[in-house]
N, C-alpha and C positions, 0 to 999 in steps of 0.2 A: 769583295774580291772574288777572281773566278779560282779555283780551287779545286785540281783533279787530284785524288785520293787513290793513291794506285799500291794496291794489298793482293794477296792470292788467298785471302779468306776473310768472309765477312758473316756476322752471325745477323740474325739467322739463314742465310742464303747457305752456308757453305763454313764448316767447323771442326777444327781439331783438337784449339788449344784455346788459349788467353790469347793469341793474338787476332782473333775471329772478334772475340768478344768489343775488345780494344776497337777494331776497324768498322765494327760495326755499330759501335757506340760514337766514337769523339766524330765521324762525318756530320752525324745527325746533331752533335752539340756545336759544331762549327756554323750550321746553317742559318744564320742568324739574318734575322733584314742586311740586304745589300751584299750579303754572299751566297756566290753560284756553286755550292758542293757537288762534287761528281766525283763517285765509284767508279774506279774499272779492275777489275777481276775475270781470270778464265773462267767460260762455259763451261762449267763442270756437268755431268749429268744432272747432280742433287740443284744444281742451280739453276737449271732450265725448268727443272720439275716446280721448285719451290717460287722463282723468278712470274711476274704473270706481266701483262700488260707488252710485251716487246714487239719493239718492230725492227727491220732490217734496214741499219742508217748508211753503211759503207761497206765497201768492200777493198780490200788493200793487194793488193801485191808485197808481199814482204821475203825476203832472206831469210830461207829456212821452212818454206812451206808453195809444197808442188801447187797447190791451188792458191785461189784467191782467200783471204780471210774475212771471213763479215764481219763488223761491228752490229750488236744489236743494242739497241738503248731502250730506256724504258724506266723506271723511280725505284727506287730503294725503299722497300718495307713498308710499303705506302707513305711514305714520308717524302720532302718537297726535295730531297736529294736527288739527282738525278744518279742512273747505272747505264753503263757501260759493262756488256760483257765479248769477250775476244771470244769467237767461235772458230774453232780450227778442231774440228771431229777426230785426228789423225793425233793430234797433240792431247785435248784434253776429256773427247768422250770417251772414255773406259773405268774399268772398273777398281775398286780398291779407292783410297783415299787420294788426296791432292799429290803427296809426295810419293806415297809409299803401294808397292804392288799388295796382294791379298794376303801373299805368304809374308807380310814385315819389311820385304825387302825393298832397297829405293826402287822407280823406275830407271832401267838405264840410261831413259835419253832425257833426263829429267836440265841437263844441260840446253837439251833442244827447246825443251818445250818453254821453259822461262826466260830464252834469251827472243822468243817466237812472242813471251808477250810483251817483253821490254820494246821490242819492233814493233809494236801494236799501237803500245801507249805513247812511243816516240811520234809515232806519225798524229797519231792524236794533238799532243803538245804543241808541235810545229805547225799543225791546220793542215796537213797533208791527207788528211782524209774527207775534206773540203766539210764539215758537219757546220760552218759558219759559225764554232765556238772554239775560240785559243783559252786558255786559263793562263792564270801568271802565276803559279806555283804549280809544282809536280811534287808530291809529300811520297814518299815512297816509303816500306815497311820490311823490311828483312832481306834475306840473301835473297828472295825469290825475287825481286827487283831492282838488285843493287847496279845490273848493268842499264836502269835507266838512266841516272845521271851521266854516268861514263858517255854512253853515246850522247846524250845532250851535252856532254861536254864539248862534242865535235863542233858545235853551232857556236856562231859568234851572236846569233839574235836568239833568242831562248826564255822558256820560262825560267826563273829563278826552281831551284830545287832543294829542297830536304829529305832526308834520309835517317829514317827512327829504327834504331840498334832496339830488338827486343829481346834477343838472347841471342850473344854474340856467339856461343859456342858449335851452333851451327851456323856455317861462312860460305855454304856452294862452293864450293873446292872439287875443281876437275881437274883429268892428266893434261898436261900442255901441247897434248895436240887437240884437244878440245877446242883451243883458242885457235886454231886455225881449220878446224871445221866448220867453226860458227861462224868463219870471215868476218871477226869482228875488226876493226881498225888496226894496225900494225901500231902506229901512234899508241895503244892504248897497253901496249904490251911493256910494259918498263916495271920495276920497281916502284917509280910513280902511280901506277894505273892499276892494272888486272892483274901483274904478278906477282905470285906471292909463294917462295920458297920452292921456284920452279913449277909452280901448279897456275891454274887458273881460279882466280879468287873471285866470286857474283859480291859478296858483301863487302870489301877491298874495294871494289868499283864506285859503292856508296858511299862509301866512308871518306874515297880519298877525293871525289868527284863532286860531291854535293855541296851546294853553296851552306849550307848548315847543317849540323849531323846531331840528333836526339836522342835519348834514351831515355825509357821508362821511371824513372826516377832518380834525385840525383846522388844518392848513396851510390848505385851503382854507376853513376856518371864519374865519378871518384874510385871507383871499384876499377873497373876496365882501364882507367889507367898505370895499371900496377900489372906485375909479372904473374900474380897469383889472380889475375882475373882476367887478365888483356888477351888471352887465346893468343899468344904470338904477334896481336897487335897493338900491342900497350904502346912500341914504340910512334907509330903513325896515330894513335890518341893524343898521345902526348903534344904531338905537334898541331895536330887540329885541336887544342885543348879551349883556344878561343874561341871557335866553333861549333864546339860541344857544351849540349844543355842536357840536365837532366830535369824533365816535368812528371811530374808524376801519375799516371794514369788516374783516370775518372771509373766507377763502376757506372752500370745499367741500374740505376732505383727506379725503373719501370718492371724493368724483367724480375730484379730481385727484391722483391719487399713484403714481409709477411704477411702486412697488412693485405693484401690485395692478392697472393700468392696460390694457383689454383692447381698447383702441387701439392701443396702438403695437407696435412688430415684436418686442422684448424689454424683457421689467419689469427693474427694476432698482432699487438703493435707496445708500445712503452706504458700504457696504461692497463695494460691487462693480461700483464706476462704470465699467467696464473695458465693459460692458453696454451702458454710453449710447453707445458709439461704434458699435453694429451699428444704431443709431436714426438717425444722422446717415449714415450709407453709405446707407441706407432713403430717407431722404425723400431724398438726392442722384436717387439711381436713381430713384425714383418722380417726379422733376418733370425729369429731361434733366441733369441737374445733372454735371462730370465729379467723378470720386472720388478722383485724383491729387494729390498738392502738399502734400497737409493746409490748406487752405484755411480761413480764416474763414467759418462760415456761419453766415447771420442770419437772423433771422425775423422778421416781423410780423404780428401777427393783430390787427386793429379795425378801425373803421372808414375807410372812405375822403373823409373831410372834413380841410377846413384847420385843424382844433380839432385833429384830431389831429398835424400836422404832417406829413403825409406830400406836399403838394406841396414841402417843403423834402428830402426824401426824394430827387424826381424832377430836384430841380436839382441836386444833387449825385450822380448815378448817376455821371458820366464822372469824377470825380476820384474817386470810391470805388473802382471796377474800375481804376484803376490800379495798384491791392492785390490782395493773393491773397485776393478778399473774393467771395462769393456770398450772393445773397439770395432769400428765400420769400417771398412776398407772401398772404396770406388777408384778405379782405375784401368790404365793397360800400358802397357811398356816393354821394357825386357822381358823376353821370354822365361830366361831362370827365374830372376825373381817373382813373374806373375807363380810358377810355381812350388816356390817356397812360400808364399802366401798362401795358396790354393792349402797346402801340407799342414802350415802352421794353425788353419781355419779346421783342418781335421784334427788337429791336435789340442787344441784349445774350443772345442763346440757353445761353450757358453761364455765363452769370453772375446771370441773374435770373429765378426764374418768378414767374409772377402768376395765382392763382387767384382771380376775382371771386364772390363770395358767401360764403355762409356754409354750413361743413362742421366738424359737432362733435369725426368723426374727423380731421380732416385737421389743425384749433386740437390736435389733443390729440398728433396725429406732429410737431408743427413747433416745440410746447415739449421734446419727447423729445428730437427729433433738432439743434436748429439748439444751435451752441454762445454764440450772444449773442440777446436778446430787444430789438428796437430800438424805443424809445416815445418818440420825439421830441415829444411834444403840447405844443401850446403852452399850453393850461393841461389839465390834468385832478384829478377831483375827488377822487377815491382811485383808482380803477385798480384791476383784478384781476391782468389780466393778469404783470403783473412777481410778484405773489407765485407765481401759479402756476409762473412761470421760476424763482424761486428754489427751489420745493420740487423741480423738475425738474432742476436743477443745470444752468440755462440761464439764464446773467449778463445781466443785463438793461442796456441801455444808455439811459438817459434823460436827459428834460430836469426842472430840480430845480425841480418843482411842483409844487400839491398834495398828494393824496396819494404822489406821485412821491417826494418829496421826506421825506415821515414815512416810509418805510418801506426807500430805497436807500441805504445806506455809502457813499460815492465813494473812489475808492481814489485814494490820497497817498503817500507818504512813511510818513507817520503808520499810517493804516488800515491799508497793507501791513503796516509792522513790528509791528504788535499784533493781527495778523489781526482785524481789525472789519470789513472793505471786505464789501462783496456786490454791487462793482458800481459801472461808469462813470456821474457823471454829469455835466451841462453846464447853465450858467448861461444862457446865451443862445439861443435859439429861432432858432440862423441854419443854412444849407446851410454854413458854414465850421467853425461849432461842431460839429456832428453828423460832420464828417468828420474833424476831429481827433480827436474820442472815440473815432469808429469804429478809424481809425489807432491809439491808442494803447492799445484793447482788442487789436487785432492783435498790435502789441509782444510785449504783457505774456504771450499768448497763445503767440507763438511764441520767447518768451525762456527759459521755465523750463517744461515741464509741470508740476512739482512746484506748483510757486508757484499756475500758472492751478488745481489739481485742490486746493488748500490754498485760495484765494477762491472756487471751487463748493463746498467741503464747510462752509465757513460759511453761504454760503446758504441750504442745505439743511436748516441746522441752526437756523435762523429759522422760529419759529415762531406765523401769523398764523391760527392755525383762531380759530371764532367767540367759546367759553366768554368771553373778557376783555370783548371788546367786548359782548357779551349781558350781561352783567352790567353796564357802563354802565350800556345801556337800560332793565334794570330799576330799576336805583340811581332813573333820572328817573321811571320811571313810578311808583314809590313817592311820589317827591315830589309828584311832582301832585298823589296822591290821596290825602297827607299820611299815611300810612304808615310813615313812620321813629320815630310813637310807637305802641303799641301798644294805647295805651288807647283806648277807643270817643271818650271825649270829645274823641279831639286828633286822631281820625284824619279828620276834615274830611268826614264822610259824611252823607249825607244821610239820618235816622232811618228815614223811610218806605221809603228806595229803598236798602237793600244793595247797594254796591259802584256808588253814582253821588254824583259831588260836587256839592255845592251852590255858587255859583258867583256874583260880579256882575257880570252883564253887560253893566255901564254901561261903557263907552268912552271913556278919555281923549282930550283933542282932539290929534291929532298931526300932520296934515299935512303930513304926510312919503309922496312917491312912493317 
């Protein structure tokens, strides 16, 4: 299958979050003999830098940009993927991150610049950039490309499209004269389409436009259709509910695997866990930490917002350190809470460090070294981080949500006696729940080594790389394009146009926010 991958962040080119990770991982698990995967992503500065091999394929005239825009192509990661990157210097060379300016704050015309690459990847799709490659799917990833489907909705000949919900609670939501700056389609302005609560919705555009709509696993596929997770769109889930899959992310076990891992201070693997423990004396030493007692230490890497629970974190530091518990902090976020950490780190010297930002070596020493991984978030959509502690043989302590929730054992009675456990977790999103867990990870930790190095080497032994879940994704994108028969007449293709579906574009009335 031919297969354009259209993300605004791809690791290692270009990274903020898990969803770098994610778009940077499942292309390259998709590339299997007989599929043409292709990346396309904005020219960011870091990705021209880090990008090698490019040449200048196209040049576009597009709405929304005084000059012409080049396409530059050239492979992804040295890998048989091909990249696409949208070059528009005025949109996306400058400085500060993808979204957001230096001081935190969005870019203003951050409407511009993503509806600037939706027109990119549109002409892309439809072979209007003459590069003598169509794809038959368009996989699209968060609000920063949810007005591609939309405008391919406009086409009656078209690739088939998907559209994968990674954390709905950012939606590109602008005022509604936005929608007529960016002259997008009048047709696209309803209840139906791009409006949503009198605003202009980018992720609304994917959701309601895309011939199938994803999400990172399927607790939260189930999650988002409910009032207490639906962001305002529970109702329009509901109704795409046939539509909507939840697959569960695949981690990188290239990027992340102790064995091989030339981060941390000693590699190690399932038969010589005896290793992991010069990892945890490492990052004690390296953050002030003391090294005596055998201590519980915990880590946390994400971010610093209330989604992820970490002001519940800060209300429970003084009844946590009443244990022989230590904590690592990696992160940046919220400004107050970076410093209420920052204060809490002074207040606690031997019990807590706090490093604000983000450091790939430092995420890659604190799954080595810390012996529990703590993901309190009050909801999360799959989560990386916990698989990564598990292939680390660093027990993760969570709250039982989303993908939290598909992929953590909680250890019982039960789990224990049948070794199935991989891990503490807790029903309630409180400072009182997160400290029992943490307590009774302590227990269990300093009651048997045997037992605590018998619930690591099951984690370990879990295994979340991408093959399953890529194999989903092609399962749907077969469907779309009506591929599960083999004969020309069933395979739903449009005679003239190899490898694009014919399509009706007429629009049931739904009126559903």
């Amino acid at each position: 299958m031919d297969i354009l991958f259209c993300t605004s962040e791809a690791y290692p080119l270009i990274k903020t979050g898990g969803l770098a990770d994610v778009c940077g991982s499942l292309p390259q698990a998709l590339s299997a003999p007989g599929n043409d995967v292709r990346i396309i992503l904005p020219a960011y500065p870091e990705v021209l830098e880090h990008a090698t091999g490019l040449t200048s394929l196209a040049r576009l005239t597009l709405i929304g940009a005084t000059e012409p825009v080049e396409i530059l192509a050239g492979h992804f990661n040295d890998s048989n993927v091909g990249l696409y990157l949208v070059n528009s210097p005025v949109h996306f060379r400058r400085p500060g991150n993808p979204y957001v300016q230096e001081d935190g704050s969005d870019w203003p015309d951050n409407a511009e610049r993503f509806a600037l690459f939706a027109r990119a990847v549109v002409a892309l799709a439809l072979g209007q950039a003459d590069t003598g490659w169509r794809p038959q799917v368009v996989h699209c990833n968060d609000w920063q490309t949810g007005l591609v489907p939309a405008l391919l909705s406009q086409h009656e000949v078209r690739p088939a499209t998907l559209f994968s919900i990674h954390n709905l609670a950012f939606q590109g939501l602008f005022p509604v004269e936005t929608f007529t700056a960016l002259k997008l389609p009048e047709s696209l302005w309803s209840i139906d389409g791009l409006e949503f609560h009198g605003k202009l919705s980018f992720i609304k555009g994917g959701i309601a436009c895309a011939d199938q709509v994803t999400t990172v696993s399927p607790t939260y596929a189930q999650e988002i259709c409910t009032g207490a997770f639906g962001c305002g769109l529970e109702g329009l889930l509901q109704y795409r509910s046939a539509s909507l899959t939840g697959i569960l992310n695949g981690m990188d076990c290239k990027t992340w695997n102790p064995a091989t891992d030339r981060f941390i201070e000693r590699t190690y693997n399932i038969h010589n866990l005896q290793h992991k423990l010069a990892n945890k004396l490492a990052l004690q030493r390296d953050h002030g930490l003391p090294r005596g007692g055998q201590p519980l230490l915990l880590g946390y890497i994400g971010r610093l917002v209330e989604q992820k629970g970490v002001d519940l974190i800060l209300v429970m530091l003084e009844q946590l350190f009443r244990h022989p518990i230590q904590l690592v902090v990696l992160g940046s976020g919220d400004r107050a809470l970076e410093k209420r950490f920052e204060d809490a780190a002074h207040r606690y010297p031997d019990r807590l460090s706090v490093h604000i930002g983000y450091n790939e070596q430092l995420a890659h020493r604190i799954q080595a070294g810390a012996d529990c991984l703590l993901m309190p978030s009050r909801y999360e959509p799959c989560g990386l981080s916990q698989m990564y502690s598990l292939a680390y043989g660093t027990v993760p302590i969570t709250h039982r949500t989303g993908g939290l929730a598909d992929t953590i054992v909680n250890l019982d009675k039960t789990t224990a006696s049948d070794y199935s456990a991989t891990g503490f977790s807790f029903d309630d999103a409180t400072p009182e729940a997160i400290v029992d867990t943490c307590v009774r990870a302590l227990s269990y930790f300093q009651a048997s080594r045997i037992n605590w190095w018998k619930l690591v080497i099951t984690g370990m032994k879990k295994d979340y790389s991408w093959p399953a879940s890529a194999a989903q994704y092609l399962e749907l994108y077969r469907d779309m394009c009506g591929l599960k028969d083999s004969t020309p007449e069933n395979q739903g293709l449009h005679a003239s146009s190899p490898g694009l579906i014919l399509l009706n574009t007429e629009r049931q009335e739904t009126h559903i926010h």
